[in-house]
C-alpha positions in Angstrom: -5.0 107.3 -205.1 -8.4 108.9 -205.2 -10.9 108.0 -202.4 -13.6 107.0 -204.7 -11.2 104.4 -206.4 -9.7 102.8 -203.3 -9.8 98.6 -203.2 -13.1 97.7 -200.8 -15.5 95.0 -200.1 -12.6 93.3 -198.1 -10.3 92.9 -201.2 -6.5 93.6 -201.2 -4.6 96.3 -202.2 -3.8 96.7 -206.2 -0.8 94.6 -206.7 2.0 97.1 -206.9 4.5 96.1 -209.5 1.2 95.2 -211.6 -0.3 99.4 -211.3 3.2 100.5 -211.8 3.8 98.2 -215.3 0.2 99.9 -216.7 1.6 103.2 -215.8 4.5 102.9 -217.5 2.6 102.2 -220.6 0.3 104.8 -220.2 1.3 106.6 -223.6 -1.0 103.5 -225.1 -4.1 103.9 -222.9 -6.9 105.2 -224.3 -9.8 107.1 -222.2 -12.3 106.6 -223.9 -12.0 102.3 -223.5 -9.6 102.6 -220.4 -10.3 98.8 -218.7 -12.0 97.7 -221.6 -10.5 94.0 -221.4 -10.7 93.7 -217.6 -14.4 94.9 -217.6 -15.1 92.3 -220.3 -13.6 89.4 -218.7 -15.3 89.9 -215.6 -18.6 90.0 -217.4 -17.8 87.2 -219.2 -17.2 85.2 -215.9 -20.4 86.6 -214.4 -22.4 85.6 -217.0 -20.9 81.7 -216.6 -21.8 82.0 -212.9 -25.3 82.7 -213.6 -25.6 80.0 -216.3 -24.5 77.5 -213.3 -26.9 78.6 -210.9 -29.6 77.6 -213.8 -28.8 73.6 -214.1 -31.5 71.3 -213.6 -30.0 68.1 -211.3 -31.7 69.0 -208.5 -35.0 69.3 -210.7 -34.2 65.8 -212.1 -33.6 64.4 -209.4 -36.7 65.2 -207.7 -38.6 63.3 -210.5 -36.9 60.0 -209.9 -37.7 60.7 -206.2 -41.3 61.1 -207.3 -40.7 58.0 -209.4 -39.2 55.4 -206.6 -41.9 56.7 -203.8 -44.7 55.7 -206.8 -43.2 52.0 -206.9 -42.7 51.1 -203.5 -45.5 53.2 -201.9 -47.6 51.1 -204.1 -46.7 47.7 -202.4 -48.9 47.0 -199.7 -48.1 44.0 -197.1 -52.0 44.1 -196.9 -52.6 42.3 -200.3 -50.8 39.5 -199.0 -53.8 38.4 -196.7 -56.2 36.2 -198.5 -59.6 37.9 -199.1 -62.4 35.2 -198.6 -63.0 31.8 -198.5 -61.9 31.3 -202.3 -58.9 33.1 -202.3 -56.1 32.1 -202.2 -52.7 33.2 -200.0 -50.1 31.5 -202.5 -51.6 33.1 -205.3 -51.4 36.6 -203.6 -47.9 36.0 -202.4 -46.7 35.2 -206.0 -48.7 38.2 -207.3 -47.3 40.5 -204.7 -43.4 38.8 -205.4 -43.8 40.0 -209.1 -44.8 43.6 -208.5 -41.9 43.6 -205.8 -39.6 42.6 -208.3 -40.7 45.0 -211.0 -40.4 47.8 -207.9 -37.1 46.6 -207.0 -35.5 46.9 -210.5 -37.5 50.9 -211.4 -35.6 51.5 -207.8 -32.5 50.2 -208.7 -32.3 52.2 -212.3 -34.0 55.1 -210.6 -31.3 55.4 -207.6 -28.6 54.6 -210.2 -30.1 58.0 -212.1 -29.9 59.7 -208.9 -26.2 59.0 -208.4 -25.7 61.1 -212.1 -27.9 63.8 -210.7 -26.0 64.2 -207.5 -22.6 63.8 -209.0 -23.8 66.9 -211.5 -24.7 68.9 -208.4 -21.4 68.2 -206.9 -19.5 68.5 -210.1 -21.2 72.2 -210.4 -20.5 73.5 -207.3 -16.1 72.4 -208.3 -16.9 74.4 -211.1 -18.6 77.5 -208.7 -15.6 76.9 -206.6 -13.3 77.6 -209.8 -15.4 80.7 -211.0 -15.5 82.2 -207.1 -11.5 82.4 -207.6 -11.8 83.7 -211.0 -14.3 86.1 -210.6 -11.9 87.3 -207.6 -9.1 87.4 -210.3 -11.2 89.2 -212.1 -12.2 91.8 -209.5 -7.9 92.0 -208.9 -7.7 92.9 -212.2 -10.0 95.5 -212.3 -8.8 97.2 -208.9 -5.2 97.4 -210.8 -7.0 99.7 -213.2 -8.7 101.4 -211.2 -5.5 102.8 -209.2 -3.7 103.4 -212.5 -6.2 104.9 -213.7 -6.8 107.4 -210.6 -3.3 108.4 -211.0 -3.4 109.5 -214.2 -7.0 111.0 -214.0 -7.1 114.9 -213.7 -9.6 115.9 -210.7 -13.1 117.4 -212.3 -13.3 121.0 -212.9 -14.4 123.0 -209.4 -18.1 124.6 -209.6 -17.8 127.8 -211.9 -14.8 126.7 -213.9 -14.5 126.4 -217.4 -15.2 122.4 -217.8 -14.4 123.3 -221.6 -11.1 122.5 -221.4 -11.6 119.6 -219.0 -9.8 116.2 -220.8 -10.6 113.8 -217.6 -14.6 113.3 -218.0 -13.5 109.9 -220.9 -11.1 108.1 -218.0 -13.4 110.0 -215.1 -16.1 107.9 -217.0 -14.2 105.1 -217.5 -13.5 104.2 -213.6 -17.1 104.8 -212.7 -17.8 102.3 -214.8 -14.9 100.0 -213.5 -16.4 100.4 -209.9 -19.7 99.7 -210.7 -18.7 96.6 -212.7 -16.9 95.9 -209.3 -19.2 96.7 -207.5 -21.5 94.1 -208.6 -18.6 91.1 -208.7 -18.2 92.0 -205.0 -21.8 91.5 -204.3 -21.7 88.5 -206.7 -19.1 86.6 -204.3 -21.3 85.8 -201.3 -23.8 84.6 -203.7 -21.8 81.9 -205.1 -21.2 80.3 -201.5 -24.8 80.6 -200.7 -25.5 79.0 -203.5 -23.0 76.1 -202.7 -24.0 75.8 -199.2 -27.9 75.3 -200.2 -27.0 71.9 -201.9 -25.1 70.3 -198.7 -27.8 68.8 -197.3 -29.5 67.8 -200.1 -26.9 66.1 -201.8 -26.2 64.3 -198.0 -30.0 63.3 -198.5 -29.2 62.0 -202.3 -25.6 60.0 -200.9 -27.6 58.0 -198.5 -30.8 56.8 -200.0 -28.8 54.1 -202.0 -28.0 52.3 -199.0 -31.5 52.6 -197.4 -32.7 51.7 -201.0 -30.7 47.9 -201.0 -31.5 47.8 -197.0 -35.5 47.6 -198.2 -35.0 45.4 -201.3 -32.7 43.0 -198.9 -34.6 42.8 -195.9 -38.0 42.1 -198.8 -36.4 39.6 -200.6 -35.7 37.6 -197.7 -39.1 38.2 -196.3 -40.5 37.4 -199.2 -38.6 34.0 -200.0 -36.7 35.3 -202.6 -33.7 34.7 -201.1 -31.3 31.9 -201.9 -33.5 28.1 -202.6 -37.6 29.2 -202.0 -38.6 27.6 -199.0 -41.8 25.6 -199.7 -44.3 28.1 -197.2 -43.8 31.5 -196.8 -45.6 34.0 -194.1 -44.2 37.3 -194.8 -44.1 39.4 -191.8 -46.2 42.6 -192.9 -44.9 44.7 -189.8 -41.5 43.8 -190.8 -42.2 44.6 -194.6 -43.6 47.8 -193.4 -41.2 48.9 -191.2 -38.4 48.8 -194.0 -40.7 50.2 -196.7 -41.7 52.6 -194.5 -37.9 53.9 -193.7 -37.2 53.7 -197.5 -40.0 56.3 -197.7 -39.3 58.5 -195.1 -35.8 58.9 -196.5 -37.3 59.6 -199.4 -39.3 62.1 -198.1 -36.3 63.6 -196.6 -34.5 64.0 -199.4 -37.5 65.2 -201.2 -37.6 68.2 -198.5 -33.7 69.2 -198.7 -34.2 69.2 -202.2 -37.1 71.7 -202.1 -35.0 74.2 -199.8 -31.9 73.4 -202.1 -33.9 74.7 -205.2 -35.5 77.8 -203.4 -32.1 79.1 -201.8 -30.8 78.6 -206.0 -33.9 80.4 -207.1 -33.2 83.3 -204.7 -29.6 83.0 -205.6 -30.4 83.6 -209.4 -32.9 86.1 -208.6 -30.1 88.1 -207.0 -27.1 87.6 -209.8 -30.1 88.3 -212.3 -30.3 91.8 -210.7 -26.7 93.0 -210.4 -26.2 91.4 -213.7 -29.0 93.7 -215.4 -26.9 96.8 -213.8 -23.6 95.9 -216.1 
């Protein structure tokens, strides 16, 4: 086999019984399209990758994080406390349990949305983890031709011969080609896991905040005397309405940040296949 055509980038060696079938039919190979299939598939497959890296979820999801911080960051224990001698703290407490309510269902609705956007982040990177392997199959593919085709490819004229006569330069051509497009799929591999990896913590972020979500609601319906029969007086706690609003918020926040680094690694992740994708 010919240096220039030898399997790298940490892939195996051609498949044997696979180099030796195309060179048994190589009375039907012609030059001048030699890997033509195999060099179209593995575009093809590159071109799906790319469109992956380019969904929205985690976009989406960082509106209806936007969306729940609006609601609850909104509700202040504060209003609760009458202001003046004419006001009064029953009609506060009844004001404030409505706007709770009306907080507590957009949060509900809003972390049910976010369960669709993190199970399309999850279900995306299944379907990387299918293209890595195909894109692999792909490169397999292409490494068969390549050392069938390296075979059967006269060496270029030395300087100072007569290249007249030289019938190589078509399949010469042909496995340049084939490396490059190689080339590139090898590159493309690493990118695909990065891109993978960069959603981890975010979608950790996205799995927890339904449970820190009910723990607020809970712990304000009760402090609110929502819970159960009304008792006839009710002192909410604003330290303790604080404290869980305030965690709800800070996960929030959190997932808000993982989020933001998710998006830039897929950014720089898209940048890159956009590159070695512009060289096929």
């Amino acid at each position: 086999m010919n240096a220039p055509f030898r399997a790298t980038g940490g892939a195996p060696e051609p498949d044997a019984a696979r180099v030796q079938a195309l060179l048994d039919g190589w009375e039907q190979v012609e030059p001048a399209t030699f890997a033509e299939t195999e060099i179209k598939a593995l575009i093809e497959t590159f071109d799906r990758v790319l469109a992956e890296t380019r969904t929205g979820d985690l976009t989406e999801a960082a509106a209806l994080l936007a969306h729940i911080r609006s609601a609850v960051s909104g509700l202040e224990p504060q209003a609760l406390e009458p202001r003046g001698l004419f006001d009064s703290r029953g009609r506060r407490l009844k004001a404030f349990r409505a706007e709770f309510l009306s907080a507590a269902r957009a949060t509900a609705e809003a972390v049910g949305d976010l369960g669709e956007r993190s199970g399309g982040v999850q279900r995306r990177d299944e379907r990387l983890d299918a293209l890595w392997a195909e894109l692999r199959e792909r490169i397999t593919a292409i490494d068969v031709c390549r050392a069938a085709g390296s075979e059967r490819c006269p060496p270029p004229p030395e300087p100072g011969e007569d290249s007249a006569s030289d019938g190589g330069e078509p399949l010469r051509g042909r496995l340049t080609l084939a490396h490059h497009v190689r080339d590139s799929a090898i590159k493309a591999l690493p990118c695909i896991r990065a891109a993978q990896n960069g959603d981890v913590q975010a979608l950790a972020r996205l799995k927890a905040l339904p449970e820190t979500a009910e723990a607020w609601r809970s712990d304000w319906t009760d402090a609110l005397g929502l819970a159960g029969r009304k008792p006839k007086k009710v002192r909410p706690d604003a330290q303790r309405l604080n404290r869980t609003r305030d965690a709800l918020l800070q996960a929030l926040g959190a997932a808000d940040s993982a989020i933001a680094a998710a998006k830039a690694r897929r950014s720089d992740v898209e940048g890159r296949l956009e590159t070695l994708r512009r060289g096929l």
